[in-house]
VEXBA-87351 format. One record per residue (C-alpha): residue number from 1; residue in one letter; x, y, z. Coordinates in steps of 0.5 Angstrom, whole numbers, always signed. Each point is the difference from the previous one (the first is absolute). Layout:
<node><seq>NUM</seq><type>A</type><px>X</px><py>Y</py><pz>Z</pz></node>
...
This chain:
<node><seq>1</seq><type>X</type><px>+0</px><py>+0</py><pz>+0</pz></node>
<node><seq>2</seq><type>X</type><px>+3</px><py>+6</py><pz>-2</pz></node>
<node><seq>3</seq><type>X</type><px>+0</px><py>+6</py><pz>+5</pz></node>
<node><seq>4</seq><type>X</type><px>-5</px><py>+5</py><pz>-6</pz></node>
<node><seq>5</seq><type>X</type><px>-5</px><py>-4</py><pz>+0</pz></node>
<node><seq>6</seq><type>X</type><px>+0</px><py>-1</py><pz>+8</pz></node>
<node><seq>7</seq><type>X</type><px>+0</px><py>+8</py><pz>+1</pz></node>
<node><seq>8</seq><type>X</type><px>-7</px><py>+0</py><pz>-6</pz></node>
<node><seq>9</seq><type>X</type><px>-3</px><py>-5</py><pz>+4</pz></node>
<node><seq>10</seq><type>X</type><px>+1</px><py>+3</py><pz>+7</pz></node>
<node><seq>11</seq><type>X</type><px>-3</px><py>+6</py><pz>-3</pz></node>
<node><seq>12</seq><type>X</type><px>-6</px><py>-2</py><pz>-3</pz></node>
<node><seq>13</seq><type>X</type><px>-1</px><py>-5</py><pz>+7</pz></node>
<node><seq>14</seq><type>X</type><px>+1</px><py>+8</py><pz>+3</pz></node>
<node><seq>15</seq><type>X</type><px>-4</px><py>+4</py><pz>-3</pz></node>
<node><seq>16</seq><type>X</type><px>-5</px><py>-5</py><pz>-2</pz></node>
<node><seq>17</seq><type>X</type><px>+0</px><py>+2</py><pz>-7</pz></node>
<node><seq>18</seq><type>X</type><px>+5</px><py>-1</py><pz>-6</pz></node>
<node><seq>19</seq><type>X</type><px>-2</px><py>+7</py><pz>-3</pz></node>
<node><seq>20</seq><type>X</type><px>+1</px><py>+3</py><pz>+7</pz></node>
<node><seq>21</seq><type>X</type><px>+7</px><py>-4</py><pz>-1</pz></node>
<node><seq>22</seq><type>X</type><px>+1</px><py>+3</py><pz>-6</pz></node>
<node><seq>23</seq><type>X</type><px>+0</px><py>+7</py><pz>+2</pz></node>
<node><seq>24</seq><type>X</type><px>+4</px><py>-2</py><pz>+6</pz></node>
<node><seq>25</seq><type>X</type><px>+6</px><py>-3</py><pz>-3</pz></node>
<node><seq>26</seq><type>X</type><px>-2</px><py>+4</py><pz>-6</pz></node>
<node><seq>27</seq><type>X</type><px>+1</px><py>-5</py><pz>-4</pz></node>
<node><seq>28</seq><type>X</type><px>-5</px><py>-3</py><pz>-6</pz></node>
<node><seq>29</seq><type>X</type><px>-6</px><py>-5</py><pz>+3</pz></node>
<node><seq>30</seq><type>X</type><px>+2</px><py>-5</py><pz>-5</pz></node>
<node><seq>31</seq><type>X</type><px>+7</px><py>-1</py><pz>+3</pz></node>
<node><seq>32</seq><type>X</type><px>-2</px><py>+0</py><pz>+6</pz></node>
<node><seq>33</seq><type>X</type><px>-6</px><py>-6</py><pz>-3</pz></node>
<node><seq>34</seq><type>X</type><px>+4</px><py>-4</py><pz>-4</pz></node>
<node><seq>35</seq><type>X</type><px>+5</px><py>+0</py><pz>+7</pz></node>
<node><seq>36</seq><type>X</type><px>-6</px><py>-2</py><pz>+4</pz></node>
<node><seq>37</seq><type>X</type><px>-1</px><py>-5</py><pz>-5</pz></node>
<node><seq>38</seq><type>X</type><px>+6</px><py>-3</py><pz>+0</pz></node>
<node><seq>39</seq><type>X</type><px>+0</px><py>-1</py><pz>+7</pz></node>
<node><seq>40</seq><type>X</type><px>-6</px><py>-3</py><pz>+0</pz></node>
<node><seq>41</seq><type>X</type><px>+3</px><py>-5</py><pz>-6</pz></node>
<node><seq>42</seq><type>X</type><px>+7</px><py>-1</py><pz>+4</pz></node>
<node><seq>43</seq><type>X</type><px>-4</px><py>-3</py><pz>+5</pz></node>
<node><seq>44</seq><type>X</type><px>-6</px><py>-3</py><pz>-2</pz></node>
<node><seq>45</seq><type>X</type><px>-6</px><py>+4</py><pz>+4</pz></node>
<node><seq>46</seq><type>X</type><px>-3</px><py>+6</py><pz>+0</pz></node>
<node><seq>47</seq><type>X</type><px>+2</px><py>+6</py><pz>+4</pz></node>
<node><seq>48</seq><type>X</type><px>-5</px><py>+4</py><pz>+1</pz></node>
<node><seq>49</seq><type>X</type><px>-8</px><py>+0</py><pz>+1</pz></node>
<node><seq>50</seq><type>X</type><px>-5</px><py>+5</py><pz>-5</pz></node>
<node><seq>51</seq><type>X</type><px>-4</px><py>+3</py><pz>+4</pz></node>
<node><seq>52</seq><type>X</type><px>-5</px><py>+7</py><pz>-1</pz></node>
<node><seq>53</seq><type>X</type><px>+4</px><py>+3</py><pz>+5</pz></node>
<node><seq>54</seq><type>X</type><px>+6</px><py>-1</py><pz>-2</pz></node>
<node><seq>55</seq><type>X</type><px>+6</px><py>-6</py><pz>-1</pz></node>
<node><seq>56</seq><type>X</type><px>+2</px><py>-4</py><pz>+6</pz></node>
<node><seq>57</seq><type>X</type><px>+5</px><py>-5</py><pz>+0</pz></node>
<node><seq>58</seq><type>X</type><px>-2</px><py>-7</py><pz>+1</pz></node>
<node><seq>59</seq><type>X</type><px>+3</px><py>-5</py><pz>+5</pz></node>
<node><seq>60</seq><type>X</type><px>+5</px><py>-1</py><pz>-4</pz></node>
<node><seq>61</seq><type>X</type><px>+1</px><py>+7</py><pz>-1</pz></node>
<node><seq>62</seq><type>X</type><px>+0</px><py>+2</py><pz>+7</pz></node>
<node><seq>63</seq><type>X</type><px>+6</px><py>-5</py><pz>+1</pz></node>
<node><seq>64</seq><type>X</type><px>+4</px><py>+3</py><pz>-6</pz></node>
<node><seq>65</seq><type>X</type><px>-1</px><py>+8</py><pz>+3</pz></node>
<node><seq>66</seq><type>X</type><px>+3</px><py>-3</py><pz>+5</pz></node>
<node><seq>67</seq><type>X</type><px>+6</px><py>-3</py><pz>-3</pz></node>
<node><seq>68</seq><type>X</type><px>+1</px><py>+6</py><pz>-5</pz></node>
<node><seq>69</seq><type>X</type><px>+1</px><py>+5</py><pz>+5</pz></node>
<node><seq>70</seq><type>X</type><px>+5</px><py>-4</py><pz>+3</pz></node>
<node><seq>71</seq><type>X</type><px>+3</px><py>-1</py><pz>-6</pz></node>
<node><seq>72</seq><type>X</type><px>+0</px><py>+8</py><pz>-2</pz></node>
<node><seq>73</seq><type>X</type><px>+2</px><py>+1</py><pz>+6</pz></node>
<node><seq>74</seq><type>X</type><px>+7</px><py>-4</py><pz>+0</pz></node>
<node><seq>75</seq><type>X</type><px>+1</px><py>+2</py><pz>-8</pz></node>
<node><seq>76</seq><type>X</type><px>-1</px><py>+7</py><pz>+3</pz></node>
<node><seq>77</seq><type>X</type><px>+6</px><py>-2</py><pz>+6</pz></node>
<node><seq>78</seq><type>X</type><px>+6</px><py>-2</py><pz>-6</pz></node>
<node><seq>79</seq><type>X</type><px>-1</px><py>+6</py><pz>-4</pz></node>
<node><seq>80</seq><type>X</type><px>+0</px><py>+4</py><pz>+6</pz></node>
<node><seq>81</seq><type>X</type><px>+6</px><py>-3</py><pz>+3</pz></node>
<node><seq>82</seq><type>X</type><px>+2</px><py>+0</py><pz>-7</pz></node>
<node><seq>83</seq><type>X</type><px>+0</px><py>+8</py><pz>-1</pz></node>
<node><seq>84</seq><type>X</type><px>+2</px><py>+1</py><pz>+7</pz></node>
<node><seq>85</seq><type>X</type><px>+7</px><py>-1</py><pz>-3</pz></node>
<node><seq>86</seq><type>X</type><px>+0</px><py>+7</py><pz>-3</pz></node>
<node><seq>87</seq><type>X</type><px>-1</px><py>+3</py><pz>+7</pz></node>
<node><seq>88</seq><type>X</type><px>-5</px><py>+5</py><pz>+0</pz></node>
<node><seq>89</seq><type>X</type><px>+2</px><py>+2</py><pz>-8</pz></node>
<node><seq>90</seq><type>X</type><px>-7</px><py>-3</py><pz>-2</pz></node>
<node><seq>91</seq><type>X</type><px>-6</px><py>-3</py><pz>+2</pz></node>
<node><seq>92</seq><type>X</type><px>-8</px><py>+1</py><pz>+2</pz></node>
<node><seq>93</seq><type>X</type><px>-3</px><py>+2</py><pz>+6</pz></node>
<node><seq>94</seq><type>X</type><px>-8</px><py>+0</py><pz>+0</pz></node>
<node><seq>95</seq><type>X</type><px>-3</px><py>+3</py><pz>+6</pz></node>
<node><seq>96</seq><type>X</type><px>-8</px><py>-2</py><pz>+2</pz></node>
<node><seq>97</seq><type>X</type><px>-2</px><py>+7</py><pz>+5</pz></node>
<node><seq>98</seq><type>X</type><px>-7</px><py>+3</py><pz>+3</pz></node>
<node><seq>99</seq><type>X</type><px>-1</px><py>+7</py><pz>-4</pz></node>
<node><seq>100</seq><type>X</type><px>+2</px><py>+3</py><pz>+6</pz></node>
<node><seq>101</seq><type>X</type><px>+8</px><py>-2</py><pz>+0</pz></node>
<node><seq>102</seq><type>X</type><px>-1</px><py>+1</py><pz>-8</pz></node>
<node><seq>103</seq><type>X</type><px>-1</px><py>+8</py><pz>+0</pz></node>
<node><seq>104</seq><type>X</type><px>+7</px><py>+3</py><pz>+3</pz></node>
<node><seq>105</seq><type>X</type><px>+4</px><py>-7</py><pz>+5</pz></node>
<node><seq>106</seq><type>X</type><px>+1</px><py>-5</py><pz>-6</pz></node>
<node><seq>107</seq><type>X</type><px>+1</px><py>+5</py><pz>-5</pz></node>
<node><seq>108</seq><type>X</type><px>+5</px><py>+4</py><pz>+4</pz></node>
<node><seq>109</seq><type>X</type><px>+3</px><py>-7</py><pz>+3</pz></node>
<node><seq>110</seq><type>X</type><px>+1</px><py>-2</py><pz>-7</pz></node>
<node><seq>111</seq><type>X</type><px>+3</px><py>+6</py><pz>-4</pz></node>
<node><seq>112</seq><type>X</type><px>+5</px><py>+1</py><pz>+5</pz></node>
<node><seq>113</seq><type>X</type><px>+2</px><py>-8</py><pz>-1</pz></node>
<node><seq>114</seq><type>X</type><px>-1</px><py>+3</py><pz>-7</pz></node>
<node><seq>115</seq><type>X</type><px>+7</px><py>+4</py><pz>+0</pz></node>
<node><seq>116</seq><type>X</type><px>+4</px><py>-5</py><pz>+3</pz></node>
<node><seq>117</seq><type>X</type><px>-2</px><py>-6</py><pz>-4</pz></node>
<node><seq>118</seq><type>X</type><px>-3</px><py>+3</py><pz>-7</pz></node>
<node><seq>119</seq><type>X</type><px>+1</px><py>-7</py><pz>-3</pz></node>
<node><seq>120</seq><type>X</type><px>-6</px><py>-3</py><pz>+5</pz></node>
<node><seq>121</seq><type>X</type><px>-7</px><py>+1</py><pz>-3</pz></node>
<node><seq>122</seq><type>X</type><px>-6</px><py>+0</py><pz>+4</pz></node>
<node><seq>123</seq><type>X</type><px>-8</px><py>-1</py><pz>-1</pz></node>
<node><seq>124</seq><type>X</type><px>-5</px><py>+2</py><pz>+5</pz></node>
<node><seq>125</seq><type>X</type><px>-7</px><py>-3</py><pz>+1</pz></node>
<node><seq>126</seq><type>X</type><px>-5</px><py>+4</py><pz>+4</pz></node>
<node><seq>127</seq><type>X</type><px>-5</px><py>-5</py><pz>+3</pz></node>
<node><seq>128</seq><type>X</type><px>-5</px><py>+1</py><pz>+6</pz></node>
<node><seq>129</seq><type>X</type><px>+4</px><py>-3</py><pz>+6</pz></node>
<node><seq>130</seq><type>X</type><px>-3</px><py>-7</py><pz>+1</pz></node>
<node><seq>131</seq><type>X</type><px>+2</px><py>-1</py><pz>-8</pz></node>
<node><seq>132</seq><type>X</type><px>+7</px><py>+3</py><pz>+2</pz></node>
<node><seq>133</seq><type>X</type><px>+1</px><py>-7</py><pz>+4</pz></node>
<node><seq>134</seq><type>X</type><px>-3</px><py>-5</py><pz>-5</pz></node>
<node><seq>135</seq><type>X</type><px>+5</px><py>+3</py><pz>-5</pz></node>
<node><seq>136</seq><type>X</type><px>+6</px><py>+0</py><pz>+4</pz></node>
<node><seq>137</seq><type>X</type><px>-2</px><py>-8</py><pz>+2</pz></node>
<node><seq>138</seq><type>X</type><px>+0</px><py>-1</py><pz>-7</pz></node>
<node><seq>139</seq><type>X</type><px>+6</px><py>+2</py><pz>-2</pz></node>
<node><seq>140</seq><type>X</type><px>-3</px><py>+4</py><pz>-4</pz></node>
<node><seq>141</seq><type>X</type><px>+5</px><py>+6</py><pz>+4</pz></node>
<node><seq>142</seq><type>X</type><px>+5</px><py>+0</py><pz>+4</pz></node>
<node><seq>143</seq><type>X</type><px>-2</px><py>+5</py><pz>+4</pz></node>
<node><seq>144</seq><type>X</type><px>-7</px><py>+2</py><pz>+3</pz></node>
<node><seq>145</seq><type>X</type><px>-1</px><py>+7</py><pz>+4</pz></node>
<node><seq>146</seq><type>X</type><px>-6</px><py>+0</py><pz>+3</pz></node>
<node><seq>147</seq><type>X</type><px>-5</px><py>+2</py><pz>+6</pz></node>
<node><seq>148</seq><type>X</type><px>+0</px><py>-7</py><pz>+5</pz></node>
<node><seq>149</seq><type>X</type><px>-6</px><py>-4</py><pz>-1</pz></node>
<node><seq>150</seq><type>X</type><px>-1</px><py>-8</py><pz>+3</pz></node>
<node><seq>151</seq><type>X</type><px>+7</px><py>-3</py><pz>+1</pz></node>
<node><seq>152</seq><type>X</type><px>+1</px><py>-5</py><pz>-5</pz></node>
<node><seq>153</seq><type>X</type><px>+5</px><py>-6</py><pz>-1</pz></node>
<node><seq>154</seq><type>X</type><px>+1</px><py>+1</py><pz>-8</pz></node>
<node><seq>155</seq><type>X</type><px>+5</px><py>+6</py><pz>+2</pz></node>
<node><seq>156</seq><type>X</type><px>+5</px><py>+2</py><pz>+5</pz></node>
<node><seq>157</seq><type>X</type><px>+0</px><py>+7</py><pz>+3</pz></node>
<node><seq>158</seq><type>X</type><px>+6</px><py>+4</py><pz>-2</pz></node>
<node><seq>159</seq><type>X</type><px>-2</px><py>+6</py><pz>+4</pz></node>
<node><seq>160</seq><type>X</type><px>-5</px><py>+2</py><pz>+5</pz></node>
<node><seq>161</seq><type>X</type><px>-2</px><py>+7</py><pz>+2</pz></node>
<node><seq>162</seq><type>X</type><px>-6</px><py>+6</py><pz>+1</pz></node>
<node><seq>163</seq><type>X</type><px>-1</px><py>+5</py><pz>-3</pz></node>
<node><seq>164</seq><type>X</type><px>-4</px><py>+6</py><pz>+3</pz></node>
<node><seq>165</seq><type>X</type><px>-7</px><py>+3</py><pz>-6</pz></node>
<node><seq>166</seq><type>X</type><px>+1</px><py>+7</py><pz>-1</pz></node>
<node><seq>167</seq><type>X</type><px>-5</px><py>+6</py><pz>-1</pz></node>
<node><seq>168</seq><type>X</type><px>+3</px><py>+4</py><pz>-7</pz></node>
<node><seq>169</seq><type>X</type><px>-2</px><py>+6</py><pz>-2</pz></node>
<node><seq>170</seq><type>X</type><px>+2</px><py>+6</py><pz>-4</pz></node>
<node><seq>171</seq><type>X</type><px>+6</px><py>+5</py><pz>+3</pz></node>
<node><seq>172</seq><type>X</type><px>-5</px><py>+5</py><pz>+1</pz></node>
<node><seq>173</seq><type>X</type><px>-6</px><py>-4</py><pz>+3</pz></node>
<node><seq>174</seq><type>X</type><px>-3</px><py>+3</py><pz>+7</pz></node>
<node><seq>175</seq><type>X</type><px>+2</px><py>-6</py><pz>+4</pz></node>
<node><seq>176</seq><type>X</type><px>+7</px><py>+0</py><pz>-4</pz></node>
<node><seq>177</seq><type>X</type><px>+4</px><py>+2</py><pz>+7</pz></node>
<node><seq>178</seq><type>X</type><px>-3</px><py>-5</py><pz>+4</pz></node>
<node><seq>179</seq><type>X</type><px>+5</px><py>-3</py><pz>+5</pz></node>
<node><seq>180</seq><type>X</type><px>-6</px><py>-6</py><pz>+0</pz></node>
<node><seq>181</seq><type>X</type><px>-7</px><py>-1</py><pz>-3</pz></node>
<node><seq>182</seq><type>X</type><px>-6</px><py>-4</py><pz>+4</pz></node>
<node><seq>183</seq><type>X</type><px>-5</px><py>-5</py><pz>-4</pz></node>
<node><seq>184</seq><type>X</type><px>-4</px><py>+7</py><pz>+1</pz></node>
<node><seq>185</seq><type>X</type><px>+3</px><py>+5</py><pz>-2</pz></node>
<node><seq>186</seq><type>X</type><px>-1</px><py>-3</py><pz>-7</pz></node>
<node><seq>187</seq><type>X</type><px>-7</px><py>+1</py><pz>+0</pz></node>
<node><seq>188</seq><type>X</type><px>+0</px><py>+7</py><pz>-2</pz></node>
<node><seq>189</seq><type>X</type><px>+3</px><py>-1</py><pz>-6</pz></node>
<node><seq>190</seq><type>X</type><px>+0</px><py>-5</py><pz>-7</pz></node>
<node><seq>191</seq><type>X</type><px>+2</px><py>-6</py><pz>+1</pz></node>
<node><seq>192</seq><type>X</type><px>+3</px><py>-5</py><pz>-6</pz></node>
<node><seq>193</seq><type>X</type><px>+0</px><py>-7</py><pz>+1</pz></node>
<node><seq>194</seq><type>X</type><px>+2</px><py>-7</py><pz>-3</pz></node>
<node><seq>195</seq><type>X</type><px>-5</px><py>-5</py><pz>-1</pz></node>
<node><seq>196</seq><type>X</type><px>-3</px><py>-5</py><pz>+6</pz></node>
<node><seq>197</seq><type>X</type><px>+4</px><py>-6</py><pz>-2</pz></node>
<node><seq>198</seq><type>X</type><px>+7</px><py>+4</py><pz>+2</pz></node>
<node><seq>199</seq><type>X</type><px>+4</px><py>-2</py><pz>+5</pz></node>
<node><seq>200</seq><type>X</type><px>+0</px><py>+8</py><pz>+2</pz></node>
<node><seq>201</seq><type>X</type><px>-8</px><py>+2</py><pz>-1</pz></node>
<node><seq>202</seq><type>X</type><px>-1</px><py>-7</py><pz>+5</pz></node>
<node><seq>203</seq><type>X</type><px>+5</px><py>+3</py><pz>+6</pz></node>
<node><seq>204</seq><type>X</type><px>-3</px><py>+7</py><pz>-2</pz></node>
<node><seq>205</seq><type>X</type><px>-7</px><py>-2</py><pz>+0</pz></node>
<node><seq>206</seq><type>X</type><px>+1</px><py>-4</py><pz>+7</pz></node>
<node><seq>207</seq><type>X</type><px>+4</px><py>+6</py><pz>+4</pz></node>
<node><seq>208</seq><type>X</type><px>-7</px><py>+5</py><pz>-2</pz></node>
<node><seq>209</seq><type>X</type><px>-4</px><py>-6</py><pz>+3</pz></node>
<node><seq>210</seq><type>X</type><px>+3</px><py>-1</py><pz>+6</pz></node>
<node><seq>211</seq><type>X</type><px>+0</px><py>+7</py><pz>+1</pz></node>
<node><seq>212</seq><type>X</type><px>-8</px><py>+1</py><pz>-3</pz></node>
<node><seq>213</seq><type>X</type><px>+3</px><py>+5</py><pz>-6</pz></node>
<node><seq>214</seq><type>X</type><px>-3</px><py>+0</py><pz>-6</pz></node>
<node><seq>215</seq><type>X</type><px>+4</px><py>+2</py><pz>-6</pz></node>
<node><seq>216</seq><type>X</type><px>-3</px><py>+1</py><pz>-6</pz></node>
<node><seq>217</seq><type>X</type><px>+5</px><py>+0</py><pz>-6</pz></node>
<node><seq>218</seq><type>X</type><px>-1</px><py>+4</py><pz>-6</pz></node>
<node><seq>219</seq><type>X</type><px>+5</px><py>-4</py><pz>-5</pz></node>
<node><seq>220</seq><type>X</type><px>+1</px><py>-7</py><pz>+1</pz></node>
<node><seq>221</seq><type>X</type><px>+5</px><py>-4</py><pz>-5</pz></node>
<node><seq>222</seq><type>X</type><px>+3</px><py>-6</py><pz>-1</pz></node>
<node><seq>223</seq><type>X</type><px>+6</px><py>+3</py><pz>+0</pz></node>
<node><seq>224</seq><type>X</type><px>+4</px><py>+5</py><pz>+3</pz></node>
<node><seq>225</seq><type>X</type><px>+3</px><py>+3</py><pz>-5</pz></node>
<node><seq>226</seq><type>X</type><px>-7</px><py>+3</py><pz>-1</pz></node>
<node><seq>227</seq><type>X</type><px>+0</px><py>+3</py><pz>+6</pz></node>
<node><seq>228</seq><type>X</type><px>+6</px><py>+5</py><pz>-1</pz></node>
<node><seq>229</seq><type>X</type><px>-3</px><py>+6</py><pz>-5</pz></node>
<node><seq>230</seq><type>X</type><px>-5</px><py>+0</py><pz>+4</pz></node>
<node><seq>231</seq><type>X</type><px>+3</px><py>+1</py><pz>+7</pz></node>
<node><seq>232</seq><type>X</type><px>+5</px><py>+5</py><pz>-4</pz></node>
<node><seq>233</seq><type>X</type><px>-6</px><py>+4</py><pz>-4</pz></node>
<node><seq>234</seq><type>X</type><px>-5</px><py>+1</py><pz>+7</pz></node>
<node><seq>235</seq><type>X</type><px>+0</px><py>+1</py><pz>+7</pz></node>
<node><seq>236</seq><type>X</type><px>-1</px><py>-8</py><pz>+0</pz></node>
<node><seq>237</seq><type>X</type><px>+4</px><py>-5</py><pz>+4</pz></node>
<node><seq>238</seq><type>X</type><px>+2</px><py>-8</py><pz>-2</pz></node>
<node><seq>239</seq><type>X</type><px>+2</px><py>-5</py><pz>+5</pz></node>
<node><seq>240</seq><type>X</type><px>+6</px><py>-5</py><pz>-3</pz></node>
<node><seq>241</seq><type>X</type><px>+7</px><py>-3</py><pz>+3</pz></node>
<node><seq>242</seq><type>X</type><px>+4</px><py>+3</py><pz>+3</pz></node>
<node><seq>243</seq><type>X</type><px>+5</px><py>-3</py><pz>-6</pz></node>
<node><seq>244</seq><type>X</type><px>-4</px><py>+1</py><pz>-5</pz></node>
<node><seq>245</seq><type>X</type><px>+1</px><py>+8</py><pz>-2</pz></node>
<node><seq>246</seq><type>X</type><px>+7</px><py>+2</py><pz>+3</pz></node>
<node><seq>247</seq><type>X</type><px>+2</px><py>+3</py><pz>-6</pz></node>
<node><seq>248</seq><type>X</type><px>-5</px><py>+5</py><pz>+0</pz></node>
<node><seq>249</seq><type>X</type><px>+1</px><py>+2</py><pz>+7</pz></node>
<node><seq>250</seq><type>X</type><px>+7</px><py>+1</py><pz>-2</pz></node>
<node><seq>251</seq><type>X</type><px>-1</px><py>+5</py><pz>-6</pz></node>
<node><seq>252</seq><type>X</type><px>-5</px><py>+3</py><pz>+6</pz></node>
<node><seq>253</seq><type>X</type><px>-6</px><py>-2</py><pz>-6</pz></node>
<node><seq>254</seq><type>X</type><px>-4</px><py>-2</py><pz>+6</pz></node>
<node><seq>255</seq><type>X</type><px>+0</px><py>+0</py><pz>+7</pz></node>
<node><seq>256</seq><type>X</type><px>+0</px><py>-7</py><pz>+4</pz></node>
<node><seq>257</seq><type>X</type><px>-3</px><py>+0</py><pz>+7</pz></node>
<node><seq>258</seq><type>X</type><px>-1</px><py>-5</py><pz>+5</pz></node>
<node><seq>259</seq><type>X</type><px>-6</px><py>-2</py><pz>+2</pz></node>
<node><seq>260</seq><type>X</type><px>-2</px><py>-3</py><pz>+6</pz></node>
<node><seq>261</seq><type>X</type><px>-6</px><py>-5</py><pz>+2</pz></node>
<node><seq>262</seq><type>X</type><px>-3</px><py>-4</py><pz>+7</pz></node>
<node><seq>263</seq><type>X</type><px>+1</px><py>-7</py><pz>-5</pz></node>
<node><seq>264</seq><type>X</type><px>+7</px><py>+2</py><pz>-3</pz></node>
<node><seq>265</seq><type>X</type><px>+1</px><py>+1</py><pz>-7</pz></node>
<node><seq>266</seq><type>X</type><px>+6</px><py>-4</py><pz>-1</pz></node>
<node><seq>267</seq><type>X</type><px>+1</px><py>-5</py><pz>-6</pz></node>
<node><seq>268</seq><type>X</type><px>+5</px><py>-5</py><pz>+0</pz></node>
<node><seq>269</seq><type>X</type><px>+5</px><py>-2</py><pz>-7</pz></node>
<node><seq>270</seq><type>X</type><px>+3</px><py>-5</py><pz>-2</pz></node>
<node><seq>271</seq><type>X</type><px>+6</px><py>-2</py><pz>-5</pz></node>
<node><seq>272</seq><type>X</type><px>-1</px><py>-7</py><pz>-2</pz></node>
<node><seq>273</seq><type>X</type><px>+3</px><py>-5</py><pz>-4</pz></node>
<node><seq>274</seq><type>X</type><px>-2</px><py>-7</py><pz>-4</pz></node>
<node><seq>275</seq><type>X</type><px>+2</px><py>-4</py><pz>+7</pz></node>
<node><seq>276</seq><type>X</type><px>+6</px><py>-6</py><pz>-1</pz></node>
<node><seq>277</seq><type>X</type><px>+2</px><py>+4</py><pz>-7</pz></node>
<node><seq>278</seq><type>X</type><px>+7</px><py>+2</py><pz>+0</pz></node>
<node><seq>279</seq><type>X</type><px>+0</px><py>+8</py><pz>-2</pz></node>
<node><seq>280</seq><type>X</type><px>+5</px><py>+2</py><pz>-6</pz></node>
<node><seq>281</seq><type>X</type><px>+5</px><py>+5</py><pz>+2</pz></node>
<node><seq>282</seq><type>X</type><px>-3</px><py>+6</py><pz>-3</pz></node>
<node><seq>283</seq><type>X</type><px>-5</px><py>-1</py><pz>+4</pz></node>
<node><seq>284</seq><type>X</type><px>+2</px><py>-1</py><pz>+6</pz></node>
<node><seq>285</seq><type>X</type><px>+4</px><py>+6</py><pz>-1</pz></node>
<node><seq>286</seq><type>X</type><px>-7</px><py>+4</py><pz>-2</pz></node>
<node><seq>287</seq><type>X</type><px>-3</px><py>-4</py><pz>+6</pz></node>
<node><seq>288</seq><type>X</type><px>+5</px><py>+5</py><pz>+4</pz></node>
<node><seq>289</seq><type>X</type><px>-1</px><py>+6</py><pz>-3</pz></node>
<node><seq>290</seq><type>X</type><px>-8</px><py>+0</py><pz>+2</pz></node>
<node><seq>291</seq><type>X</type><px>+1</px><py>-2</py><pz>+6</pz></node>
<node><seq>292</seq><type>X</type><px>+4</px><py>+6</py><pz>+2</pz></node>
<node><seq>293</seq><type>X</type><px>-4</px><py>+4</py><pz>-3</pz></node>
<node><seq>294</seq><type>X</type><px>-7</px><py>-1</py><pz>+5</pz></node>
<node><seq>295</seq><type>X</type><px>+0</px><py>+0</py><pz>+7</pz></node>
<node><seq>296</seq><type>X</type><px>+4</px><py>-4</py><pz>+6</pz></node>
<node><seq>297</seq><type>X</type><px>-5</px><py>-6</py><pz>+1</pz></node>
């Protein structure tokens, strides 16, 4: 069995489709056929039930998904070990990270590592948190940044802190001076949000509870980069991590305040890794660099 044909067969058992495979490797929905096809002859039996909702392995391809990532995996080991011999003159870090490390600490972690190894390339995936781990379990990144969830075994823990949420607001905002806000004194102004399924809004909106505050947003959005015009452009407030806007502050576009509440509006964060693989040099050497630049855990 040929590593190609394994990698098109995982995708399509992941996305449940070969034209979402196809748009995922992008590569032709008839390769990635005739490879599946081949699979199925090389082994005699069928990999995968059609069903209205989707494709789902057989028994037999259960069993096979099983075998192809393990196999991917050790592949991707030699070429690593392989490359490794060129120091750190050449490679590929891909890094899985909540939006809120993605805006400003990735980034700025990553140029800086930029100017010192300009021959390591990076690709960045911006996921929803729990997606961050899934991706990072499967070896389809190298390292995860992103906000703690459940524990889970399929990865190891590089890095486990807190960050403190943060009040942003234009420099010439009315609470700009404030040495600390209350939950209440956001009241009186317009209020931007992410939505209800962020780990941000879910910690927000229980603070307010405990404290029988009622907090009406005026922007919601599923990202955070939409919140930023509106706070630049009004006398609106947004709530973010700490880590999640720094450059702005720095360039004194926006002010950060603290905010503090009865239920505590600490998050913890996570660097994670694909637990028992061993990580290439680059990126155990980028693994440093993003480390120093959030805070002590």
């Amino acid at each position: 069995m040929q590593t190609t044909g394994l990698r098109y067969f995982l995708a399509v058992a992941r996305t449940g489709s070969i034209a979402a495979a196809s748009a995922q490797l992008n590569v032709a929905a008839s390769a990635i056929s005739r490879q599946i096809a081949n699979l199925e002859a090389e082994l005699d039996c069928v990999l995968f039930e059609r069903r209205p909702r989707g494709m789902v392995p057989s028994p037999a391809g259960e069993l096979l998904a099983q075998h192809a990532h393990q196999v991917l995996i050790r592949a991707e080991q030699v070429v690593t070990e392989i490359r490794e011999l060129e120091g750190l003159a050449r490679g590929l870090i891909r890094v899985a990270s909540a939006e809120g490390f993605a805006l400003d600490i990735v980034p700025n972690a990553i140029a800086a590592f930029h100017a010192a190894h300009p021959g390591i390339r990076f690709e960045v995936t911006v996921l929803p948190p729990a997606q961050v781990t899934q991706t990072v379990a499967m070896g389809e990144a190298d390292l995860g940044i992103t906000f703690a969830l459940a524990p889970t075994a399929q990865v190891e823990v590089l890095y486990d802190g807190q960050v403190e949420m943060r009040v942003l607001a234009a420099a010439d905002h009315p609470l700009a001076g404030a040495s600390v806000l209350r939950l209440a004194d956001l009241v009186a102004y317009p209020v931007a949000l992410t939505t209800r399924d962020t780990t941000l809004r879910q910690a927000f909106d229980a603070a307010c509870a405990l404290e029988g505050i009622a907090v009406e947003p005026v922007l919601t959005a599923n990202n955070l980069s939409t919140l930023l015009p509106f706070v630049r452009c009004s006398r609106g407030l947004a709530l973010m991590s700490a880590l999640s806007v720094q450059t702005p502050v720095q360039l004194k576009e926006l002010v950060s305040l603290p905010i503090r509440a009865r239920a505590g509006l600490a998050r913890g964060i996570q660097v994670q890794a694909m637990r028992d693989r061993r990580l290439p040099k680059a990126v155990r050497a980028f693994l440093r660099q993003l480390i120093d630049a959030l805070p002590p855990p």
